[in-house]
Rosetta silent file (secondary structure, phi, psi, omega in degrees, C-alpha in Angstrom):
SEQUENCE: XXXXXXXXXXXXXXXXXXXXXXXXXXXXXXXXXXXXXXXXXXXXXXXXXXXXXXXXXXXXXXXXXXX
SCORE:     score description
SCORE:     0.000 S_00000001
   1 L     0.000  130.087  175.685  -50.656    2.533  -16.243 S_00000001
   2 L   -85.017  158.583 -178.313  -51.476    1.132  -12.847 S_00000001
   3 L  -103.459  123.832  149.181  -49.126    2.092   -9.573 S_00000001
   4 L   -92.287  133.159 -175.422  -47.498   -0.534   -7.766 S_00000001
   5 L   -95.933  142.587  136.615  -46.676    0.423   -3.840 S_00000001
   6 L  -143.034 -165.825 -172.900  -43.482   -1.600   -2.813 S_00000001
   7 L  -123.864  112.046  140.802  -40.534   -1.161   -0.575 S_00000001
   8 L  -105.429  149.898 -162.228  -36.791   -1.418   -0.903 S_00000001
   9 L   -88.943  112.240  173.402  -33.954   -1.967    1.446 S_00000001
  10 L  -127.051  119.124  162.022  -30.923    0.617    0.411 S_00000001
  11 L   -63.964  131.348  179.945  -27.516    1.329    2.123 S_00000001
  12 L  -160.702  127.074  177.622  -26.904    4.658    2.012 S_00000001
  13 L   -69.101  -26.239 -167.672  -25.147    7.760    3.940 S_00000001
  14 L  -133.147  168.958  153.931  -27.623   10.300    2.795 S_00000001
  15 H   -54.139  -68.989 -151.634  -31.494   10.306    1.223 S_00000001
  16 H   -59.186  -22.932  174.107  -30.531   11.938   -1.559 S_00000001
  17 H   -91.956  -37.270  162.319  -28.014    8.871   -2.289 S_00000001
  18 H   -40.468  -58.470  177.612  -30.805    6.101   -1.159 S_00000001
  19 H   -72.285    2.204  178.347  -32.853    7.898   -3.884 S_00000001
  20 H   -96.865  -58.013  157.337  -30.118    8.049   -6.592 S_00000001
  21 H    -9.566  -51.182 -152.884  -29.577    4.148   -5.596 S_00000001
  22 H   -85.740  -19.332 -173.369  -33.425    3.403   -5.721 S_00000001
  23 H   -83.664  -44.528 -145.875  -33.690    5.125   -9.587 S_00000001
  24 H   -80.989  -21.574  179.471  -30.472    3.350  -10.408 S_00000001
  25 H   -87.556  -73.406 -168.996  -31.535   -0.079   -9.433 S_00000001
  26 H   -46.966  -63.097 -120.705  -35.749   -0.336  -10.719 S_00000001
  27 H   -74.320  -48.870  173.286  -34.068    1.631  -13.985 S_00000001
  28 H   -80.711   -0.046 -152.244  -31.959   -1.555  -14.627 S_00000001
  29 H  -102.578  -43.976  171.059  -33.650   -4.234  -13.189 S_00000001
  30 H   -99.563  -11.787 -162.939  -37.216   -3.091  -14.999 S_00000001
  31 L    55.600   72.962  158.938  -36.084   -0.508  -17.810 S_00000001
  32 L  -107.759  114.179 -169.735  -38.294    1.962  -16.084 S_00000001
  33 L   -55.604  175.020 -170.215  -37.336    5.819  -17.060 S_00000001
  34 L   -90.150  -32.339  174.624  -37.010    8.097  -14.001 S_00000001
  35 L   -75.083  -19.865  164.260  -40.375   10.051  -14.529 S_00000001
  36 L   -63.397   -9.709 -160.676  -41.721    6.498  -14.084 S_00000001
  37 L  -108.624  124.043 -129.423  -40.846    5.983  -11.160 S_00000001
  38 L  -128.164   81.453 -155.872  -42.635    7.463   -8.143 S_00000001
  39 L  -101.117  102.313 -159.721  -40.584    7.830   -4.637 S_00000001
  40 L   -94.317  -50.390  165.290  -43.213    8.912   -1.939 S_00000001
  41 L  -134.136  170.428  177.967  -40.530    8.223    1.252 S_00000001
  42 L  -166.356  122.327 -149.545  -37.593    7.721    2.099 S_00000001
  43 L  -153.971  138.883  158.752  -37.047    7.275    5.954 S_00000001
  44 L   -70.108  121.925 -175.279  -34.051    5.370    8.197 S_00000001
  45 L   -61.289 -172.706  157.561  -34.966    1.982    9.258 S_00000001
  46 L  -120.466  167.589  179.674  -33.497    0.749   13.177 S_00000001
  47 L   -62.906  -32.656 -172.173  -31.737   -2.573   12.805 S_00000001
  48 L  -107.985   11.956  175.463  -34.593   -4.651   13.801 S_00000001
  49 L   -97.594  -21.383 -164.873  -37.283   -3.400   11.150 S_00000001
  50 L   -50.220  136.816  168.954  -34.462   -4.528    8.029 S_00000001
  51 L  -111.578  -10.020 -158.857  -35.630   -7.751    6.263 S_00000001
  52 L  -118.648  112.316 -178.806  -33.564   -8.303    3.935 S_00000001
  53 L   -74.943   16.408  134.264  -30.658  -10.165    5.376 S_00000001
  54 L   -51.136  -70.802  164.474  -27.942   -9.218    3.230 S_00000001
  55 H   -39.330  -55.083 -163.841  -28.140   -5.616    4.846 S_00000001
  56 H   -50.354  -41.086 -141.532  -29.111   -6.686    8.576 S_00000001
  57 H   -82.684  -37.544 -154.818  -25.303   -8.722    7.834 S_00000001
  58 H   -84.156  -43.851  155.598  -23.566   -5.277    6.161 S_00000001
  59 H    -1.132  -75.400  177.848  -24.786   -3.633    9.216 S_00000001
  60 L   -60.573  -36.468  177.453  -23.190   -5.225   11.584 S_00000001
  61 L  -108.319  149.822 -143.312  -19.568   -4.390   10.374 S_00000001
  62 L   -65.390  -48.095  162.522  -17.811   -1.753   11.809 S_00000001
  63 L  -130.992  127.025 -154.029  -15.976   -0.532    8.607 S_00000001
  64 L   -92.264  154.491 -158.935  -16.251   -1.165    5.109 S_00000001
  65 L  -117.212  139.989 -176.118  -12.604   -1.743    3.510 S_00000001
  66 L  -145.677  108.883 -171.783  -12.317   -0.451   -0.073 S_00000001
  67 L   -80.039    0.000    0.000   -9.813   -0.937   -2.353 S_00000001
């Protein structure tokens, strides 16, 4: 099996919940098992490195309202 390097953009309060977030998304999205998957960093972004402009937008507000 070849390694792909990529990146993803996660909201998260903690690492350890960016990395339960980052298994839980590739697992469904690819079917990939957890030992497949390969997590090398996992580092806070600043506002102006985010690309994906769904986040940049979640960002921006002050409190999330949750019913």
């Amino acid at each position: 099996m070849r390694w792909q390097r990529f990146s993803l953009e996660l909201l998260a309060s903690k690492p350890s919940e960016a990395i339960e977030k980052a298994y839980s998304e590739l697992g469904s999205r690819h079917k990939l098992k957890r030992s497949m998957i390969k997590i090398e960093e996992v580092r806070e972004v600043s506002k102006d490195e985010i690309m994906h402009s769904r986040i940049s937008q979640l960002m921006y507000i002050e409190a999330l309202v949750k019913w």
